[in-house]
N, C-alpha and C positions, 0 to 999 in steps of 0.2 A: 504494500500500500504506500503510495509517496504520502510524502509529507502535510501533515497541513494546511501550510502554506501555498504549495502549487495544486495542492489536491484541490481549493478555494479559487485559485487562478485558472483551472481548468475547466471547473463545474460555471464559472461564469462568462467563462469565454461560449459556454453551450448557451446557457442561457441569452444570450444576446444572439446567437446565428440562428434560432427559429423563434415561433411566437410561443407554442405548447410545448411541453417536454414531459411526456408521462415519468412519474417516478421511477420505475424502471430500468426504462431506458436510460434513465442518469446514471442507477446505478452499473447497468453492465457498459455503458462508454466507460465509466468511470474505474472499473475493476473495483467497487465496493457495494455493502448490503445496504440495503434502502434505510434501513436505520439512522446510516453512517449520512446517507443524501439529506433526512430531514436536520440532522445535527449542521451538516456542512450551511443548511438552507439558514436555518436560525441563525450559524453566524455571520452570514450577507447580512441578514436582516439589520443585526446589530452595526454593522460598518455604515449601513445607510441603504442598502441595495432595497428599494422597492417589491419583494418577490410576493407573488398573491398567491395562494393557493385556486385551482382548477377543478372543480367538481368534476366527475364523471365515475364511469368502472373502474378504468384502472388507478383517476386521480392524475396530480401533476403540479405543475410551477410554471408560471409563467412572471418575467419578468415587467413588471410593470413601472409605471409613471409617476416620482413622488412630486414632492415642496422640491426639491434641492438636487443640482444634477449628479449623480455620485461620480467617484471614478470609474473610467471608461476602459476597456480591456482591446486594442487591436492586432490583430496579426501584422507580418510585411508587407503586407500588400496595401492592406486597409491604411495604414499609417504613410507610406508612400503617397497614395490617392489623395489621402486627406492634406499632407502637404502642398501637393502641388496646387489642389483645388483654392488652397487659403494662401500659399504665394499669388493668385492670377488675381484671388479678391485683394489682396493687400495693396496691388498696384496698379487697380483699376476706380475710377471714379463713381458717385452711387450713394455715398453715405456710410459703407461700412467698410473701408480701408482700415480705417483705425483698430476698429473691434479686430478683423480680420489679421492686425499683425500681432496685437499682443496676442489671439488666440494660437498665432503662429510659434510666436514665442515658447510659447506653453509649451505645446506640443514636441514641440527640440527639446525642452529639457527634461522633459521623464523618458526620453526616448533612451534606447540602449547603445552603448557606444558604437557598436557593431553598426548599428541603422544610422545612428545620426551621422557617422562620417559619409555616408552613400547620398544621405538624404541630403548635405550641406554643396555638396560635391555638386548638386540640381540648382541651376536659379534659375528660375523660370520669372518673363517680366513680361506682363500683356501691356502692348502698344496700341492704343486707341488712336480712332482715325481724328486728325485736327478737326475740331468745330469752333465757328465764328464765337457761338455761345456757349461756357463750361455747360458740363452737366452739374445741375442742383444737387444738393446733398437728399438724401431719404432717409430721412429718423426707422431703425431697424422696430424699434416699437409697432410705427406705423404697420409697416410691412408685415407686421408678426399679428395684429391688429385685424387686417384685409385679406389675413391668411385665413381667420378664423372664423372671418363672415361669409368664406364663399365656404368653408368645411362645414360650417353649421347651417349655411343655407338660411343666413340672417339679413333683411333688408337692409342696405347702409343708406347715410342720411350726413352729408359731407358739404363745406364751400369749396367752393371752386376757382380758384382765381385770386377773389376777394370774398369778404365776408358781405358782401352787397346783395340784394335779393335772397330769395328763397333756396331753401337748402334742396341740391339735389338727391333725389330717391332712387335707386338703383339695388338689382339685384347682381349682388358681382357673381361672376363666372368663375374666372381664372384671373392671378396676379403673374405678369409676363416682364420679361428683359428685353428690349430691341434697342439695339445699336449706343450701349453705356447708360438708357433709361430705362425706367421701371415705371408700367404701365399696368390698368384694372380694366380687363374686358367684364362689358354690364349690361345688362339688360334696362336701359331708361326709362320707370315708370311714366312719368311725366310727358317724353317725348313719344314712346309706344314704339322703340325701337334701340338694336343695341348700340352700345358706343363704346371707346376706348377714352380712359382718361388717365392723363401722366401723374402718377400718385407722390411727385413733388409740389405739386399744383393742389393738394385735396389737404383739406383741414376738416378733420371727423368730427360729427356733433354725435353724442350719447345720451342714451343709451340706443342702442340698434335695434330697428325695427321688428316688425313680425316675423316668421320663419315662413318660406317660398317653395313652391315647386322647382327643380330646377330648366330650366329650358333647354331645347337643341339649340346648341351653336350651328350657324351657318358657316357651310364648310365642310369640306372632311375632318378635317380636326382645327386646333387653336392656332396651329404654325400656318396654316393656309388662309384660314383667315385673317389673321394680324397682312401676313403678308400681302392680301387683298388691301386690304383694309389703307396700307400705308402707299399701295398701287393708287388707289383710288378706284379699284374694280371693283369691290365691295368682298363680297364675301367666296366671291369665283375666284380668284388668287389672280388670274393673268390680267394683263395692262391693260388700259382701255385704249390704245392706238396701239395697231400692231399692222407694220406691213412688209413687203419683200422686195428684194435687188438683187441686179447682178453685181458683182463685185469683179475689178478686172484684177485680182490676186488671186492666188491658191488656195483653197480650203485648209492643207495643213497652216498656213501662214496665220489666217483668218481664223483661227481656233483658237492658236495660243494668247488671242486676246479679246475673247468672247465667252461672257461665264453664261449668257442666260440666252439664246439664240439658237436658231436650226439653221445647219450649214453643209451643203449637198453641194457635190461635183455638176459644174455647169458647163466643162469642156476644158481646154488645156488651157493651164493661168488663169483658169476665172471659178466661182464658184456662185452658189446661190444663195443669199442669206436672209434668214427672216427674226427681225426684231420686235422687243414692246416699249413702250416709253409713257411717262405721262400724256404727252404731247404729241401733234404731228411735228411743231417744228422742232421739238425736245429729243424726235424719233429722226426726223432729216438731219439736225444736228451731229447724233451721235454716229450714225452714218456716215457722214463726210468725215469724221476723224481717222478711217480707215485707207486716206489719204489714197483713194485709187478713183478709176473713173466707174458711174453709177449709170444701169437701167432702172428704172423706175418698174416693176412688174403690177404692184397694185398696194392699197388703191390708190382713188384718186386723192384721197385727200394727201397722203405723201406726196405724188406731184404737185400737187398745190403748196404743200409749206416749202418744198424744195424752191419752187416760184419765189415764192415770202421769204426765204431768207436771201435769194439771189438780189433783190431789189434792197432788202435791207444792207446785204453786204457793198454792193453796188453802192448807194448813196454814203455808205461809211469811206469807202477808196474815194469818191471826187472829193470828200469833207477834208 
């Protein structure tokens, strides 16, 4: 039988990689009699560990949720993960850099020397793309807050902006990340239709509403929609102008700088390409960056903005 001590560090490490754990089974992973499992169970208890007892035939433990986070048990891998995850938060904009390093902190120091030298050896540093405007801070309360009104399926009741007018009513869905913001997909009572709101922008009033049905999101799922949503296509995810050209370059050429487009062999040096954009001329625009010569295949409305920007380029050269 080992030790105590590890025998305590093993029975918890089980405890945390599933939800139920019949007694039993503790004790035959554990090479000891259930006796020994209730004893080892009692002294989690005492250190802090939350463990409930699990009715049924065979009975069991499950580790549950108290007041106070106790200590945490991970393998190499799980402690790697966790590192890297809370290096990319530490260096990224949002609100919770800060928590994000001292948690980092933490974590280095109960690590084992074996791991900490692997794990230090790692520095990972997320690069966000330049914006005119910083991203806001987001108080993690809030967030923790908007977590638990879409888990509970509780109406929220928040200003927007400013505290001027009536308080918006919404059933939130999903709290979402897009491009270093943090956003609340809702259902808008008031308006009778969903919306996204930047939840740097939202100051909560309390206490929160009634509890809701929850609704189908439009879309396949949340990522198709957001990504409609910030298309301006709504909840179909693709662009609302989309057209196609010849391009007098290669298709292999024409790839390596094309993330979101269909691009077919259209004879030797040329290919065929088809894009989406806000805009037609946002869509002719991005077009002529691929500095070659363009057919117009359809629609018209690309030839038309192609038009629109040639007369506006035009008067820019005589200016």
């Amino acid at each position: 039988m080992p030790k105590t001590s590890a025998r305590l560090l093993a029975l918890l490490s089980l405890l945390q990689a599933r939800r139920d754990w019949p007694g039993t089974l503790l004790a035959d992973r554990l090479d000891i009699s259930l006796r020994t499992v209730r004893r080892d169970i009692d002294r989690l208890r005492e250190l802090g560990y939350p463990i409930v007892a699990v009715k049924g035939p065979d009975g069991g433990y499950r580790l549950g949720a108290g007041t106070e986070l106790p200590p945490l048990l991970f393998d190499d891998e799980q402690a790697v993960a966790l590192t890297v995850a809370l290096q990319v938060a530490a260096t990224t904009s949002g609100g919770l850099a800060d928590a994000a390093a001292r948690a980092l902190n933490t974590v280095h120091q109960v690590m084992p020397a074996r791991l900490r030298n692997r794990v230090e050896a790692l520095h990972v540093t997320s690069v966000e793309r330049p914006s005119a405007r910083p991203t806001a801070p987001v108080d993690g309360e809030l967030l923790l807050a908007l977590g638990a009104a879409v888990h509970a399926h509780e109406v929220l009741r928040f200003d927007y902006g400013s505290a001027d007018g009536p308080a918006r009513r919404v059933e939130p869905h999903h709290v979402v990340t897009w491009d270093g913001r943090w956003y609340l997909i809702a259902w808008d009572l008031d308006r009778a239709d969903w919306r996204t709101f930047r939840v740097d922008r939202m100051t909560l009033r309390t206490p929160n509403g009634p509890r809701f049905v929850p609704r189908e999101l439009p879309g396949a799922d949340v990522a198709s929609y957001l990504v409609g949503t910030f298309r301006g296509a709504g909840a179909g995810g693709g662009w609302p102008c989309r057209g196609t050209v010849i391009l007098d370059l290669p298709a292999a050429t024409v790839a390596l700088y094309t993330r979101d487009g269909i691009i077919e062999e259209a004879g030797p040096g040329r290919c065929r390409l088809t894009l989406g954009s806000w805009s037609w001329p946002s869509l002719a625009a991005t077009l002529a960056r691929y500095d070659a010569d363009i057919d117009v295949v359809g629609p018209g409305e690309l030839t038309d903005a192609f038009a629109h920007l040639g007369r506006r380029f035009t008067r820019a050269v005589a200016s």
